[in-house]
ZAMARGU-4260 file (C-alpha; in steps of 0.2 Angstrom, whole numbers, plus 5000, padded with zeros to 4 digits):
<rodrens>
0) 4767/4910/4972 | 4763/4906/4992 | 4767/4918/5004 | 4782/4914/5017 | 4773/4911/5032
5) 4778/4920/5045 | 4787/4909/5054 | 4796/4903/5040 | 4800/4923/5037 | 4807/4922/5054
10) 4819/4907/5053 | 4825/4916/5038 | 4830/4930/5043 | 4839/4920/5060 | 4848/4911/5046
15) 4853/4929/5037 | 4857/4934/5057 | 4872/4922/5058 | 4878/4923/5043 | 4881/4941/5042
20) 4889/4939/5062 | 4900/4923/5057 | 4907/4936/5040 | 4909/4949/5054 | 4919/4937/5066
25) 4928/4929/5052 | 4936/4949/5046 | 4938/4950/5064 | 4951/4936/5065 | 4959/4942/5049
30) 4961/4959/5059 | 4967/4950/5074 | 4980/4941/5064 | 4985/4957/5054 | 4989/4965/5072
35) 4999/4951/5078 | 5010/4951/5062 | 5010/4971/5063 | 5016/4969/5082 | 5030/4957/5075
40) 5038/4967/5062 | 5037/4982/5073 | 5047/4972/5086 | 5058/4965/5072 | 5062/4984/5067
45) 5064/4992/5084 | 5076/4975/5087 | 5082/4979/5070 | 5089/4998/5074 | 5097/4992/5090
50) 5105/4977/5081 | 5113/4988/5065 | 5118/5002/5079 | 5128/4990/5088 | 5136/4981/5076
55) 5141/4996/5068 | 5148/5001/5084 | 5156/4984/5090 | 5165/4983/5071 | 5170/5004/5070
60) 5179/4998/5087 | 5187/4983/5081 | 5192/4990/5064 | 5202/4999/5074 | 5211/4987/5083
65) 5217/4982/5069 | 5222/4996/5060 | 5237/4996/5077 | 5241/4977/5069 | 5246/4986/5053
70) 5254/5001/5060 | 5264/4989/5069 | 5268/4976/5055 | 5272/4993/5046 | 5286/4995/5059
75) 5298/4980/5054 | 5301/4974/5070 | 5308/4958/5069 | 5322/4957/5078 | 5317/4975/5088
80) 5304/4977/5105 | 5288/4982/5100 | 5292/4996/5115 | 5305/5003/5104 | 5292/5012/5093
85) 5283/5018/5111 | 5279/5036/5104 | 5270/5030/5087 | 5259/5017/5097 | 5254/5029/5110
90) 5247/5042/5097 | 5239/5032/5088 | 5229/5023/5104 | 5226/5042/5109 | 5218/5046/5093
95) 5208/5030/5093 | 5201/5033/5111 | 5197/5050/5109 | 5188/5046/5091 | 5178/5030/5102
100) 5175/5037/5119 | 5168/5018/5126 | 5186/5013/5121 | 5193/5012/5139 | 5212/5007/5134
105) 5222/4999/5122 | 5235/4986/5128 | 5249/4977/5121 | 5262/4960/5124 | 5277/4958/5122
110) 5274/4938/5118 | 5264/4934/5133 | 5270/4949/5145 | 5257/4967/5145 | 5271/4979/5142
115) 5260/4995/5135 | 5245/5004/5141 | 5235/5017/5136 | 5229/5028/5145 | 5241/5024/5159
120) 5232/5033/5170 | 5220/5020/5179 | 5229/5006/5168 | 5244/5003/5176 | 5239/4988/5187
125) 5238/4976/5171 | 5257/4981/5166 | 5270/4968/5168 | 5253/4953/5169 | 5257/4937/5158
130) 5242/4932/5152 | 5247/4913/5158 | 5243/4921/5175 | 5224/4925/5169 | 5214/4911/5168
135) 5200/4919/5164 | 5209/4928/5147 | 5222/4915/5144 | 5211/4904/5134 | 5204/4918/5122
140) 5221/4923/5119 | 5228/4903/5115 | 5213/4904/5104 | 5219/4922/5095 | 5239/4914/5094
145) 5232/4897/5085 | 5218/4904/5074 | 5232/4919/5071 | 5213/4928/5069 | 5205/4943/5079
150) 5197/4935/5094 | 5183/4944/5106 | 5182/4940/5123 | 5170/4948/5136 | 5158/4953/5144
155) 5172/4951/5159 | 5178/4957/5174 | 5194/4967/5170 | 5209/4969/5182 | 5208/4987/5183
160) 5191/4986/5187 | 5175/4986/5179 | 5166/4977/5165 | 5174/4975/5146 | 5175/4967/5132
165) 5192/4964/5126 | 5197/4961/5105 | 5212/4955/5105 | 5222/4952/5088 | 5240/4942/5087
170) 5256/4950/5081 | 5269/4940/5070 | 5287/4945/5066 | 5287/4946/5045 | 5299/4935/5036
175) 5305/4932/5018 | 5299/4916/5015 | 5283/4911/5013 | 5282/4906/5031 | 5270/4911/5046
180) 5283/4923/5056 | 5287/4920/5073 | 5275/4926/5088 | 5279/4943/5094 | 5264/4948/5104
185) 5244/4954/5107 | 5237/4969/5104 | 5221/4971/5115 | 5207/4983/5115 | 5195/4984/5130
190) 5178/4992/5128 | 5170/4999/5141 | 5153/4987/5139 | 5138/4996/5148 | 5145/5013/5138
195) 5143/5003/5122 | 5125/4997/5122 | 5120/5014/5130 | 5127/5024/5115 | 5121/5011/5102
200) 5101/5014/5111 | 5099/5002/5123 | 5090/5013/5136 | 5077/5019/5120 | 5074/5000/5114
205) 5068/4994/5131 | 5058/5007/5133 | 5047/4997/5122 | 5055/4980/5122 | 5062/4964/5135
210) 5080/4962/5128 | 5092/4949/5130 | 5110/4945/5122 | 5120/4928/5120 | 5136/4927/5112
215) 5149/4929/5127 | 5168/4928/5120 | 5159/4932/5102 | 5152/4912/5104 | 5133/4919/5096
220) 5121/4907/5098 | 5131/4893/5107 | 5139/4906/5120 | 5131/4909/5136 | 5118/4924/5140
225) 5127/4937/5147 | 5112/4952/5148 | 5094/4950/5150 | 5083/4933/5154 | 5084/4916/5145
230) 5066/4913/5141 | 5068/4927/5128 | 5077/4914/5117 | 5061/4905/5115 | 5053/4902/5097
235) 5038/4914/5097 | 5051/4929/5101 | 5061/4940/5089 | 5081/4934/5087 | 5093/4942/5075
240) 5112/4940/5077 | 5125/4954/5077 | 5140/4951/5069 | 5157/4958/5071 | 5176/4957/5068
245) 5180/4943/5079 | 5163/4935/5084 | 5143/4937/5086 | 5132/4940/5096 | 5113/4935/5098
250) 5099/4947/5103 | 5082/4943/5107 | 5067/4951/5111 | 5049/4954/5113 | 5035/4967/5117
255) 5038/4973/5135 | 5019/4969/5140 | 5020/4954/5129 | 5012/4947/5114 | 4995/4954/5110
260) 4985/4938/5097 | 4970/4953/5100 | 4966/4968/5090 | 4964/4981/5102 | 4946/4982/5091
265) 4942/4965/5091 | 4928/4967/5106 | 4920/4983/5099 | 4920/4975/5082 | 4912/4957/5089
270) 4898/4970/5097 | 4897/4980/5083 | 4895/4962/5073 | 4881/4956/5084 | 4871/4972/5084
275) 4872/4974/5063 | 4867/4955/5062 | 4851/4957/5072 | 4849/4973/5062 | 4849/4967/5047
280) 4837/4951/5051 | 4824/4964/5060 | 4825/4976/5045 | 4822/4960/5033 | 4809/4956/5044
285) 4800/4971/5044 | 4804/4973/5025 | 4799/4957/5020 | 4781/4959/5030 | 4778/4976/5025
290) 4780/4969/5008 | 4768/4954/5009 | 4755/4966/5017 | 4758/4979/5002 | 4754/4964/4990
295) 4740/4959/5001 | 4734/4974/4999 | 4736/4978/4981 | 4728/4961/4977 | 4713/4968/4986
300) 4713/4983/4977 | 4715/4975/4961 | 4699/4964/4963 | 4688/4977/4969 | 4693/4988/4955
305) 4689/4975/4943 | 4672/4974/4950 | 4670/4993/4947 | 4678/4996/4932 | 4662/4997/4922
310) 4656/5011/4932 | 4669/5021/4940 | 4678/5026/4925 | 4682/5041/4934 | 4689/5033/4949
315) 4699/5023/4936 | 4705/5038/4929 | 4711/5044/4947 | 4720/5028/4950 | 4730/5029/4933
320) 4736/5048/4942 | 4740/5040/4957 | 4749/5028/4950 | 4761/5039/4939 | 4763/5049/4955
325) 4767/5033/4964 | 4780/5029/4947 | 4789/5046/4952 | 4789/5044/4969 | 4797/5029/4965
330) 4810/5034/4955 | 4815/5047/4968 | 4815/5031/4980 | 4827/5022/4971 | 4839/5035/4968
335) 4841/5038/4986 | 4842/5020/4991 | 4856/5017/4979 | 4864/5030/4984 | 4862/5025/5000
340) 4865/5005/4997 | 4882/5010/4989 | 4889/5018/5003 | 4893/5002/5014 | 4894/4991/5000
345) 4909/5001/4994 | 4916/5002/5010 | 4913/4981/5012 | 4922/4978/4995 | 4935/4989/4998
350) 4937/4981/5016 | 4937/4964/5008 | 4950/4967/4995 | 4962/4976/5007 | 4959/4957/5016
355) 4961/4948/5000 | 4978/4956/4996 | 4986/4950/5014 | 4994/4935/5016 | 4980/4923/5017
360) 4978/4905/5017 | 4970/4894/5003 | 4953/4892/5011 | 4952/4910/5019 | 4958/4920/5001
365) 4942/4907/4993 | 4930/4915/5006 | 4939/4932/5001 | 4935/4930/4983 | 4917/4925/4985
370) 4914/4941/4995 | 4921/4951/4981 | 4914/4942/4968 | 4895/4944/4976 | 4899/4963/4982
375) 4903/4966/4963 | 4888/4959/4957 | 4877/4967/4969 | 4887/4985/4966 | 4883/4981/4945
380) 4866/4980/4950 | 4865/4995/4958 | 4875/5003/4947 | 4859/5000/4933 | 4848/5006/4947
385) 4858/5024/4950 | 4861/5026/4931 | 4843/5025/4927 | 4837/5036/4941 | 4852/5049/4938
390) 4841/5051/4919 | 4824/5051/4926 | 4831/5065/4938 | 4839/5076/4925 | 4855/5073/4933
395) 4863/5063/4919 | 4874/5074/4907 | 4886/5068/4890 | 4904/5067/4893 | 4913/5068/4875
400) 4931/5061/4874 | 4941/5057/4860 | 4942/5036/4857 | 4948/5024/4846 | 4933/5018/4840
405) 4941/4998/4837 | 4947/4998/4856 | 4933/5000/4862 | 4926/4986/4852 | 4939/4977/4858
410) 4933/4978/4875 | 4917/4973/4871 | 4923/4960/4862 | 4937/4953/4877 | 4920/4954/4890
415) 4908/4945/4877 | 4917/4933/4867 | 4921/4922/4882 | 4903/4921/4887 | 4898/4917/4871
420) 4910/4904/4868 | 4905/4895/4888 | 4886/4894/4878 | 4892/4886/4860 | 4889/4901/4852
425) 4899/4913/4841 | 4902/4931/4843 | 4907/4940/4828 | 4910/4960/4826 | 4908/4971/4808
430) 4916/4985/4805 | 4910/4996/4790 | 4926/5005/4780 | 4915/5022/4781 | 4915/5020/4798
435) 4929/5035/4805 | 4943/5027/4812 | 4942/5043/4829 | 4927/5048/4836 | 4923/5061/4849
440) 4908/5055/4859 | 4902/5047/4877 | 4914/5033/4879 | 4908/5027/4894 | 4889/5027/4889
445) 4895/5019/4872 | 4902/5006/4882 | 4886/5003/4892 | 4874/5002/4880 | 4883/4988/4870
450) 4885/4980/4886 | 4867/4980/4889 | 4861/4976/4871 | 4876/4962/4868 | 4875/4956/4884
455) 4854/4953/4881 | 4858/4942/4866 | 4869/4931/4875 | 4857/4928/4888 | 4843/4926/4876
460) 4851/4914/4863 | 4855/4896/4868 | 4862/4892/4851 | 4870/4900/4833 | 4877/4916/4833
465) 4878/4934/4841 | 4886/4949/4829 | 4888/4966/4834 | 4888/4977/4816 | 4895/4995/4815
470) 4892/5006/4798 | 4886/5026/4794 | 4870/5031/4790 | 4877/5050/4785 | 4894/5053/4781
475) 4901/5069/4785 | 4904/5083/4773 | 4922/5093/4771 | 4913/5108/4783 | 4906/5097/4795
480) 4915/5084/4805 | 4899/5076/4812 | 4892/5058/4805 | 4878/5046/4811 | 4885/5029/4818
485) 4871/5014/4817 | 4877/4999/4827 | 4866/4983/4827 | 4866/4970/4837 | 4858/4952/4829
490) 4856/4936/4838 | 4845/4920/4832 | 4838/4919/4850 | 4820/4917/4855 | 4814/4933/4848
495) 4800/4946/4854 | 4783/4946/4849 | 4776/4963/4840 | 4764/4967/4859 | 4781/4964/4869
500) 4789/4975/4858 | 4781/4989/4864 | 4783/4987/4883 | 4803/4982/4885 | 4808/4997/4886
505) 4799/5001/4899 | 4809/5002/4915 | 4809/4988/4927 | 4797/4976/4912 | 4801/4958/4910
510) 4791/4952/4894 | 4786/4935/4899 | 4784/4928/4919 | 4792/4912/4913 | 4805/4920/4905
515) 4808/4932/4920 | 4811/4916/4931 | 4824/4906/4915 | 4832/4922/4911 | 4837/4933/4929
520) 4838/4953/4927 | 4834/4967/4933 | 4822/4973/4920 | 4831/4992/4916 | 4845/4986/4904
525) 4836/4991/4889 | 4827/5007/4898 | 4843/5012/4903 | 4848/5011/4885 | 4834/5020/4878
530) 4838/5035/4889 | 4853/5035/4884 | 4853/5035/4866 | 4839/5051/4868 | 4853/5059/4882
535) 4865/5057/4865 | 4850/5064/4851 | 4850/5047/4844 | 4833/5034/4843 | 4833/5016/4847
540) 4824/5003/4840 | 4819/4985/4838 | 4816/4972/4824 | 4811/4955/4828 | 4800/4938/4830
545) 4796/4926/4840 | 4807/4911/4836 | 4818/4919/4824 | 4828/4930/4833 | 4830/4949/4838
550) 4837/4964/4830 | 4843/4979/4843 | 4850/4994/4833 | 4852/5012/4837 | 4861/5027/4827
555) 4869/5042/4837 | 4877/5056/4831 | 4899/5056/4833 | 4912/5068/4827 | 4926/5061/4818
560) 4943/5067/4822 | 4960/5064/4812 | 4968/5056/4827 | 4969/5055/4844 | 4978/5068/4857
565) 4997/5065/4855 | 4997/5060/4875 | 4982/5048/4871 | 4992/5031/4874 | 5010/5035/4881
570) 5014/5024/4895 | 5016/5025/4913 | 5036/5022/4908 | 5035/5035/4895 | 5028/5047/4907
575) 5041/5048/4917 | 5057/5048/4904 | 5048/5063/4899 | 5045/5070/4915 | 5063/5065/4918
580) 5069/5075/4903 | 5059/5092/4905 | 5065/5092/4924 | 5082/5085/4925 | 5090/5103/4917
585) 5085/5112/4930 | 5085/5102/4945 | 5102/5094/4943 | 5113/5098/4956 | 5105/5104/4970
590) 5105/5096/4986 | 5088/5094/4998 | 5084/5085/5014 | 5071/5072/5012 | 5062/5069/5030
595) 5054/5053/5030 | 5056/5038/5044 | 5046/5021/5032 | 5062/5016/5022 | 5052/5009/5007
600) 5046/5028/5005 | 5064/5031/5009 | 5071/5022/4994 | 5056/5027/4985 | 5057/5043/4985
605) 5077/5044/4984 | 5075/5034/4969 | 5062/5048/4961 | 5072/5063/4966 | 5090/5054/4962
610) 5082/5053/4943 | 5081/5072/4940 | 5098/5074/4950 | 5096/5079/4966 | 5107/5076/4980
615) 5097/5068/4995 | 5101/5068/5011 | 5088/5057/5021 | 5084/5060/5039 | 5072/5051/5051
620) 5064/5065/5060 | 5064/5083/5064 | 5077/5082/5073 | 5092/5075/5062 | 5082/5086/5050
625) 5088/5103/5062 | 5105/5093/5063 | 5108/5092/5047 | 5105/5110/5042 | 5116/5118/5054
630) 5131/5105/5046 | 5126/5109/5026 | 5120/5119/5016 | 5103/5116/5006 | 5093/5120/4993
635) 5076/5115/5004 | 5065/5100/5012 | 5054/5088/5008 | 5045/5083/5024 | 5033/5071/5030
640) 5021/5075/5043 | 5021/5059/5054 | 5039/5056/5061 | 5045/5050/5077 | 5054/5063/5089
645) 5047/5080/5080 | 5038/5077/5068 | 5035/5090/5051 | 5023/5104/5057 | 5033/5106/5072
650) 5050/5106/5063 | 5044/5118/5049 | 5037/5130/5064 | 5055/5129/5072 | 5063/5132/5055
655) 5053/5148/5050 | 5055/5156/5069 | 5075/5156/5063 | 5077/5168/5053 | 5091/5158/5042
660) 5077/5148/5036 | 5061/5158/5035 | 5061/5158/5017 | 5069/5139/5016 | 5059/5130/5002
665) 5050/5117/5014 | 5038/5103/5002 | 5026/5093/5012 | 5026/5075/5007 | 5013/5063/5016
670) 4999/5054/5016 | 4987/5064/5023 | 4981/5071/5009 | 4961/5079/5013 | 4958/5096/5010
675) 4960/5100/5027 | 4978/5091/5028 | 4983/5103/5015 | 4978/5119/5024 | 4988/5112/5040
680) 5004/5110/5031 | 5002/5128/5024 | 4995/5135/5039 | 5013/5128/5047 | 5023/5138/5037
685) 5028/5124/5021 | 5029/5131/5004 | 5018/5118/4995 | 5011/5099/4995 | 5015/5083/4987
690) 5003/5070/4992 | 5008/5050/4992 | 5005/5038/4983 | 5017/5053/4975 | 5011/5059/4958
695) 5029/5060/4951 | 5026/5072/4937 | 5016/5083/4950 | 5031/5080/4961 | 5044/5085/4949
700) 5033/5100/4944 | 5032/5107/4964 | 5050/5105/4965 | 5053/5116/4951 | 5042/5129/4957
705) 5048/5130/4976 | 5066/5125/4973 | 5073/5137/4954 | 5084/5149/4963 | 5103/5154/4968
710) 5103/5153/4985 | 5106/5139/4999 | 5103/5138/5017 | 5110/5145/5025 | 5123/5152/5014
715) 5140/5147/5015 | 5153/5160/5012
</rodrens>
């Protein structure tokens, strides 16, 4: 074959050069778009907080304004002033304003007339007002008397001074008949309005966000903006509606320096790109050359030694120990290379199937798939290379288990049917009767060398049959469990010559250049089998001719087992009933504190501990964490380490400086979960570690160890 010259070699390797920097810029926009997304839903649940605080706040309020409707409907006034039951009113507003400090008073009409307030004291102005007078509140209170429903009005000036927002809710006289009673007057709430957004977090969500509401008189998105700017309402922003007794509102928001389309690693990553792309065409380069000069060389060598061989049978003799040093050099080679090839190859796959599980386009998840399908060939490749080096090494050692020997046929026969089947051939599998049912042996070599052997016949054969044959050679005696298994592997492909026979299973040997062009491989399939069958004091062998097919066998020594372990199929769903089961008895009924700001987590891990009967009270942070304990007692705490506020290795140091808790039972639960982790979380003063994703029968097992005692903390009396 003609040598690349060596500008052909360099426009190559330019080529190579901007592909590799086009799949570096392409997982860079994927990253870019992954951060504006992650920017969004962290806006969307900062927003999100402030939006569920308020509305709680603005309906806890109005709930209340009603609950003065029924004590008044309760009164039976028809016919009586609504003044007449003064003293029952005025306790009730008194409770309802101390309960809801933001509350600033509670006001109410006689029809149109304001003849009660509460407090009086900075009130009195608006007593003995008819709200015809008001044109600024007569209209929201026509709108309460002809709906006959709660009606919100504000933000507004008030008489008394000040901003509010005012619920107001009609009152009717009750009659016998089925008819709407007769008009009898409003009760009105005012709520002091910049005390209520403070106490629902305003002042934390701007901290990070540019806020604005629309919704005055309870309108939503029709009503005007009544708090922050109105080019917040724009489509690429964040909008959620608040609702409430009476109205909604709509809040908008975005980042307070703005949308960022950029990963804060998008430049260092485009460098980083650029550099590895030049790298990787120099070192191709350099490779390639270095090669061509090796071959250059070796074809030199090659003719002069042909020249000499006659003579320097000596020299020949030195060459032949050169080259079996040069074989083991190259060996050792190989084995570091492919350690060192799988390090970024793994961290590319796993990279690209992170990418591939996002929400991706059509075209973009296409891309995805080709870079996993080509990493995953590349890593099977590799994978031959390190497995045959690991045995040349002495580094390869058996690994027994207990298997079904029909499943894993059936794996074999899932991967290689298929294939077969794409070719027009058929692919059949045998199964002696004296063949033991459960074996104990290497499953995963098992597995590998009828890979390699059925996997040969398939490529080999372009038409009739491959069958994979199982029976013993020995079968074992009533004192000794062991047998010799003999599988054979037939195919009526092109066959082997009886010279090529004796060099295929030789590593890194193709039998026939032509062949080694029609039929691509790496050339150790069968050396790895060789040493593998004499890793598992079995032999190999071959039967076969040119034409007429082939015939791969080879017989290894199994014990046979009655059955498998009892725990050697039960599901993932099974797991856990029992787990369930075992722990629930002495779990049940005790209370902890689960600290842990991600709600999925949240409901996840509610949902694990709820099983076995635990009471869960779930706190955002350290601090509702210290909150909590001084309000209840408990039994312990599971705690995260990253949370907002305090955060667990702080907490727990606070806990066990108190000396109520310094014995608490206190569980880490988190995600950091190296070695060093570990000794943090214990080194903080927390009894033991739980790492996510949570194990939950190592999570059941921890919580039985920490928490099987009588006392609580701290101890109630």
């Amino acid at each position: 074959m003609k040598q690349l010259s060596r500008l052909q070699l360099l426009l190559i390797c330019l080529l190579l050069a901007v592909a590799s920097q086009q799949l570096f810029s392409f997982m860079v926009r994927l990253i870019d778009e992954a951060h504006y997304a992650r920017q969004r839903m962290d806006v969307v649940n900062q927003l999100g907080r402030f939006r569920l605080d308020l509305e709680q706040r603005l309906n806890s309020t109005f709930y209340i304004t009603q609950g003065i409707e029924i004590l008044i409907s309760t009164l039976k006034l028809e016919g009586a002033s609504i003044l007449s039951q003064q003293d029952k009113i005025e306790a009730w507003a008194r409770e309802a304003t101390t309960r809801l400090p933001y509350i600033n008073n509670v006001a109410i009409s006689e029809a149109y007339t304001i003849r009660f307030a509460y407090p009086m004291e900075g009130n009195a102005a608006i007593i003995g007002h008819n709200y015809r007078d008001l044109p600024g509140q007569w209209l929201a209170v026509q709108r309460a008397v002809q709906s006959r429903m709660p009606v919100v009005a504000g933000p507004l000036q008030l008489i008394q001074g000040g901003t509010g927002i005012i619920c107001r809710i009609p009152l009717f006289s009750h009659t016998q008949s089925k008819q709407p009673g007769k008009f009898v007057g409003i009760v009105s709430m005012v709520v002091d309005y910049q005390a209520l957004l403070q106490s629902a977090g305003l002042n934390e969500a701007e901290k990070t966000l540019s806020i604005a509401m629309r919704g005055k008189d309870g309108l939503g998105a029709s009503g005007d903006i009544f708090y922050g700017e109105d080019v917040l309402f724009n489509a690429e922003n964040i909008s959620q509606g608040v609702n409430f007794l009476g109205g909604e509102w709509l809040l908008a928001a975005k980042p307070k320096a703005g949308w960022s389309h950029e990963s804060p690693y998008s430049v260092s990553l485009s460098v980083l790109g650029y550099l590895l792309s030049l790298l990787i065409a120099v070192l191709c380069y350099f490779a390639v050359r270095g090669m061509q000069l090796r071959i250059a060389t070796v074809r030199d060598f090659n003719k002069t030694l042909e020249q000499r061989v006659a003579e320097r049978t000596e020299q020949l003799s030195l060459a032949k120990s050169e080259a079996e040093r040069a074989n083991v050099a190259k060996s050792e080679f190989l084995a570091v290379m492919s350690h060192e090839l799988r390090t970024p190859l793994n961290s590319i796959l796993g990279l690209a199937q992170l990418v591939e599980a996002m929400d991706l386009g059509e075209l973009q998840r296409a891309y995805i798939a080709k870079v996993v399908t080509s990493a995953n060939l590349l890593l099977g490749l590799i994978n031959n290379i390190l497995s045959y080096t690991k045995v040349e090494s002495g580094n390869m050692v058996l690994e027994p288990e207990s298997i079904a020997l029909a499943d894993t046929l059936k794996k074999i026969s899932d991967v290689f049917e298929a294939q077969a089947t794409a070719k027009g051939l058929l692919f059949a599998i045998a199964v002696d009767d004296s063949v033991p049912e459960f074996i104990e042996c290497d499953k995963g070599k098992l597995l590998q060398l009828l890979s390699n052997l059925c996997g040969n016949a398939i490529k080999f054969t372009e038409r009739g049959q491959v069958k994979l044959s199982v029976h013993c050679v020995t079968k074992p005696e009533a004192a000794d469990k062991q047998c010799c298994l003999r599988f054979v592997i037939s195919d009526t492909g092109i066959g082997i010559s009886e010279q090529d026979q004796q060099q295929i299973f030789k590593p890194f040997v193709q039998i026939d250049n032509s062949i080694a062009r029609q039929y691509q491989g790496s050339g150790l399939g069968l050396s790895i089998c060789q040493r593998f069958v004499t890793l598992m004091n079995g032999r190999i062998g071959v039967n076969s001719r040119p034409g007429q097919g082939s015939e791969f066998w080879f017989e290894i020594p199994v014990n046979e087992i009655a059955a498998l372990p009892h725990n050697g199929h039960i599901s993932s769903v099974q797991r856990l009933d029992t787990a369930v089961a075992q722990s629930l008895p002495l779990l049940q009924g005790m209370r902890v504190i689960l600290a842990e700001d991600n709600p999925f987590n949240q409901t996840l891990a509610v949902a694990l501990l709820n099983k076995v009967g635990l009471e869960v009270h779930v706190a955002e942070n350290g601090l509702q964490v210290l909150e909590l304990l001084e309000n209840m007692p408990v039994h312990g705490v599971l705690m995260d380490i990253q949370m907002p506020q305090l955060d667990g290795l702080a907490t727990t140091r606070r806990l066990r400086a108190d000396s109520r808790f310094y014995d608490l039972p206190i569980i880490a639960m988190t995600a950091n979960a190296m070695r060093e982790d570990k000794q943090q979380v214990l080194a903080a003063g927390m009894n033991d570690f739980v790492a996510k994703p949570i194990d939950f029968e190592h999570l059941y097992a921890v919580l039985i160890k920490c928490l099987q005692r009588e006392q609580q903390y701290p101890e109630r009396v």
